[in-house]
KEMIVEX-232255 format. One record per residue (C-alpha): residue in three letters; x, y, z. Coordinates in steps of 0.2 Angstrom, whole numbers, padded with zeros to 4 digits, always signed. Layout:
AlaXYZ...
END
This chain:
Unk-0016-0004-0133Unk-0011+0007-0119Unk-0009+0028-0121Unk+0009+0024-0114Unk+0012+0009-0127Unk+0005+0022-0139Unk+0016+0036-0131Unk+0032+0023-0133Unk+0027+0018-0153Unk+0025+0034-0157Unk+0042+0040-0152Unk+0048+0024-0159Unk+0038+0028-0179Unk+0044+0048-0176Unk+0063+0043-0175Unk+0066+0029-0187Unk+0055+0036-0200Unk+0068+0047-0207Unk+0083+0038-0201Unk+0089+0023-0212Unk+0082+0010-0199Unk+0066+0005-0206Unk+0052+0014-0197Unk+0039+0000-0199Unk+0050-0016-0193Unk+0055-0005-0178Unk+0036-0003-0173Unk+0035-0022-0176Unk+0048-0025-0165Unk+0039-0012-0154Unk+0024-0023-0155Unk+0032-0039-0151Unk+0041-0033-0136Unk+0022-0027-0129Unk+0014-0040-0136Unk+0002-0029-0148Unk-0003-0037-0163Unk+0001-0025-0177Unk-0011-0034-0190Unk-0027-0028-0178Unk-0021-0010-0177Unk-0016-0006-0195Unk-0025+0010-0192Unk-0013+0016-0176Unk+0002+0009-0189Unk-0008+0023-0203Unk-0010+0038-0190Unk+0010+0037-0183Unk+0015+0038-0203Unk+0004+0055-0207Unk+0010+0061-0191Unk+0029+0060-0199Unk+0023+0066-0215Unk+0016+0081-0207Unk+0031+0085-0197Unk+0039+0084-0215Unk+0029+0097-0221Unk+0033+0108-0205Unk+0053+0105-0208Unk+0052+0109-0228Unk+0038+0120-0229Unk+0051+0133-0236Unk+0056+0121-0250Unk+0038+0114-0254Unk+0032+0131-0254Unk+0044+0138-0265Unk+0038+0121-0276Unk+0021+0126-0278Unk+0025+0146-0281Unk+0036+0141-0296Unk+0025+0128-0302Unk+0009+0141-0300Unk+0016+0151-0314Unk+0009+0136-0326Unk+0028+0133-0335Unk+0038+0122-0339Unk+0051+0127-0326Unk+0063+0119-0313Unk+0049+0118-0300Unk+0035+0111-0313Unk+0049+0097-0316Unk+0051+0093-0300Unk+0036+0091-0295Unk+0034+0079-0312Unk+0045+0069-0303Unk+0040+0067-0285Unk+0024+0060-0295Unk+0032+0051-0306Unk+0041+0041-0290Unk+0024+0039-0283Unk+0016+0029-0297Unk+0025+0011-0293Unk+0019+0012-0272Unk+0002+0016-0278Unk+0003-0001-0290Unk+0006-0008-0277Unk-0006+0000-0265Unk-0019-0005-0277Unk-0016-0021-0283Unk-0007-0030-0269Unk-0012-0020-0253Unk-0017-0037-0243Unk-0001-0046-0247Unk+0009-0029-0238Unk-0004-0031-0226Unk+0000-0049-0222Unk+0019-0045-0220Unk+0014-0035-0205Unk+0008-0052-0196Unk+0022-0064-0202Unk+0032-0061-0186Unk+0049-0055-0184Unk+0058-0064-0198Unk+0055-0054-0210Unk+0059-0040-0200Unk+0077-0045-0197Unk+0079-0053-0216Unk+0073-0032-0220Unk+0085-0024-0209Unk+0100-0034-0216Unk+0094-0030-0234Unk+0094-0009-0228Unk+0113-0013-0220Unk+0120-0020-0236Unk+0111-0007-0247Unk+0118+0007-0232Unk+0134-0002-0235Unk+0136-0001-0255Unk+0129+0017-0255Unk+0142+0022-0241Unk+0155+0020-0253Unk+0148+0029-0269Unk+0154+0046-0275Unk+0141+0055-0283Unk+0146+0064-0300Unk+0141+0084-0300Unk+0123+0080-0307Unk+0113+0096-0307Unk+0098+0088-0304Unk+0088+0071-0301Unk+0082+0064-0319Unk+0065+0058-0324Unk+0073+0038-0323Unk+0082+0041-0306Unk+0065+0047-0301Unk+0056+0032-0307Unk+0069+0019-0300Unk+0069+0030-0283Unk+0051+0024-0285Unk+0055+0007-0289Unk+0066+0006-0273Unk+0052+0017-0264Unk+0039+0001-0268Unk+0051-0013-0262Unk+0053-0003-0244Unk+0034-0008-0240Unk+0043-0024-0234Unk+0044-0024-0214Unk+0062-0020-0210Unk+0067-0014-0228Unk+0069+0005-0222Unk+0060+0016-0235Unk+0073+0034-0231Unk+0087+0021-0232Unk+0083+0011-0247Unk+0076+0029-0259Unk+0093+0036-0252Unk+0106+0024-0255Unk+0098+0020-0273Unk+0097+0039-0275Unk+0116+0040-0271Unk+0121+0023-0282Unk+0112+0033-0296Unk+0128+0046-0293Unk+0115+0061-0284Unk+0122+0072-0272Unk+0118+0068-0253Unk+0106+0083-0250Unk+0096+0085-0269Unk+0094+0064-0263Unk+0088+0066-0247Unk+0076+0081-0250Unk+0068+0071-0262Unk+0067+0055-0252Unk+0057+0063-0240Unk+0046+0073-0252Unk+0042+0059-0262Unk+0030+0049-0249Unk+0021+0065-0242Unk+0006+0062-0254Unk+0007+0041-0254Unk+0003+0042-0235Unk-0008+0056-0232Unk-0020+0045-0246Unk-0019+0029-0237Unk-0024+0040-0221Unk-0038+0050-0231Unk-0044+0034-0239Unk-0044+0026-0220Unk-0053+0042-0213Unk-0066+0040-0229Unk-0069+0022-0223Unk-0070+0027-0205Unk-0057+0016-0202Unk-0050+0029-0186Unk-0068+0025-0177Unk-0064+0017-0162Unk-0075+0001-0166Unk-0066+0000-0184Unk-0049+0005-0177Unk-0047-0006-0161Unk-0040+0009-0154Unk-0046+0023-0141Unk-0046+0040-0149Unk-0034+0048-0137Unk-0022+0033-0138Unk-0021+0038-0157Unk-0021+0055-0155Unk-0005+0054-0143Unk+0003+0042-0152Unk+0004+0056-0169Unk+0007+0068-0160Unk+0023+0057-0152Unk+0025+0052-0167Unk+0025+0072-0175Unk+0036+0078-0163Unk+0052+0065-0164Unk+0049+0066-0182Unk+0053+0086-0181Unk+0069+0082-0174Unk+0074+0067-0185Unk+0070+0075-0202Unk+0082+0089-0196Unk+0096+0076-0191Unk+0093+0064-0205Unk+0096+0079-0219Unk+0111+0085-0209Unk+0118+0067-0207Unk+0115+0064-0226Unk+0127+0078-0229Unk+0142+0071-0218Unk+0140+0054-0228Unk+0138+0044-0211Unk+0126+0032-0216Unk+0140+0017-0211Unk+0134+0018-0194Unk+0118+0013-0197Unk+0122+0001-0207Unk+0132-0005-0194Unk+0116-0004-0183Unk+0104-0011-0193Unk+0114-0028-0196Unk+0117-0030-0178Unk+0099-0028-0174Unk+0093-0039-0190Unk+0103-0051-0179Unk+0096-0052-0165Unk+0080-0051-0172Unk+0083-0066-0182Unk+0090-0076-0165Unk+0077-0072-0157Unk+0064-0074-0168
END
């Protein structure tokens, strides 16, 4: 892999990563156009993803910070719930982190049908949640959190968008736009930076282990970070206005001609 085919990816990962567009079939696609194969450069695919999660915590530092104040106070409060919560989501990804990692793993080498089968499964989804109106819940409950989860575990399929699936099953649970979307994005912080610390345990970003040159990773995250930034802003703003049609429009276009021309 080129620094410019890592330049180009990281873009790619940093802009669909929050939009419903499914971040990981668009770096597959990414990869087929350059003729990269994605199953002997997991790690570059691991970096891109902590590079989004970091740009994350640099959009809702304000909110994650006011998190850990309230949950510092050892109560039982709003913040202590929350937090609850966002963990709870995380336990069906690391199920199947643990137990199935090199079936997800082989999805990543099947080739593009999947892909396109994925991006019309996060159109329809897009599609359904479009025309839900959420009742005034106060808050996300313990069993939206877990089925948010639940949706969060099946987005590991190539094409399946992980924003677009947490947040259309968020809003078919009847949450508002914004409570959904916070928590969508809050909810992989810790699954990713894991898979990235257990990788950097492993020396898995070596160059010998990785495949890839060190500065060919390093600009792909911060590519990555930067497009990121700007697409978790959009994405929360974009949540609000209730335009997730349009990608759904897009995604079952491109699912298409992915599945044509695969």
């Amino acid at each position: 892999m080129q620094w410019w085919e890592a330049l180009l990816l990281g873009l790619l990962q940093g802009l669909t990563e929050f939009l419903p567009v499914s971040s990981s079939g668009h770096l597959e696609i990414g990869n087929a156009l350059f003729g990269v194969q994605s199953a002997d450069h997991l790690t570059f695919t691991v970096v891109v993803h902590a590079a989004t999660v970091c740009s994350t915590i640099a959009v809702l530092w304000r909110e994650m910070a006011a998190l850990l104040k309230g949950c510092a106070r050892r109560r039982w409060n709003d913040e202590t719930q929350y937090i609850a919560k966002i963990i709870l989501s995380m336990a069906p990804v690391a199920v199947v982190g643990f137990f199935f990692k090199d079936r997800v793993e082989a999805l990543f080498g099947a080739g593009l049908f999947v892909v396109g089968c994925g991006l019309l499964g996060t159109a329809a989804l897009l599609v359904v949640a479009e025309y839900v109106r959420p009742r005034p819940k106060a808050k996300i409950t313990f069993a939206d959190a877990l089925i948010i989860g639940l949706a969060q575990a099946c987005a590991v399929i190539p094409g399946l968008s992980r924003s677009g699936t947490t947040i259309a099953t968020g809003l078919l649970l009847k949450n508002k736009k914004e409570t959904v979307a916070q928590f969508s994005f809050l909810m992989v912080l810790a699954p990713i930076l894991g898979e990235a610390a257990l990788d950097l345990l492993k020396g898995g970003f070596s160059e010998a282990a990785a495949g890839v040159p060190a500065t060919t990773l390093v600009v792909g995250f911060l590519a990555a970070f930067g497009a990121g930034c700007i697409a978790c802003k959009w994405m929360i703003e974009l949540v609000k206005r209730g335009k997730l049609i349009y990608f759904a429009l897009y995604c079952a276009i491109v699912g298409t001609v992915v599945l044509i021309a695969g």
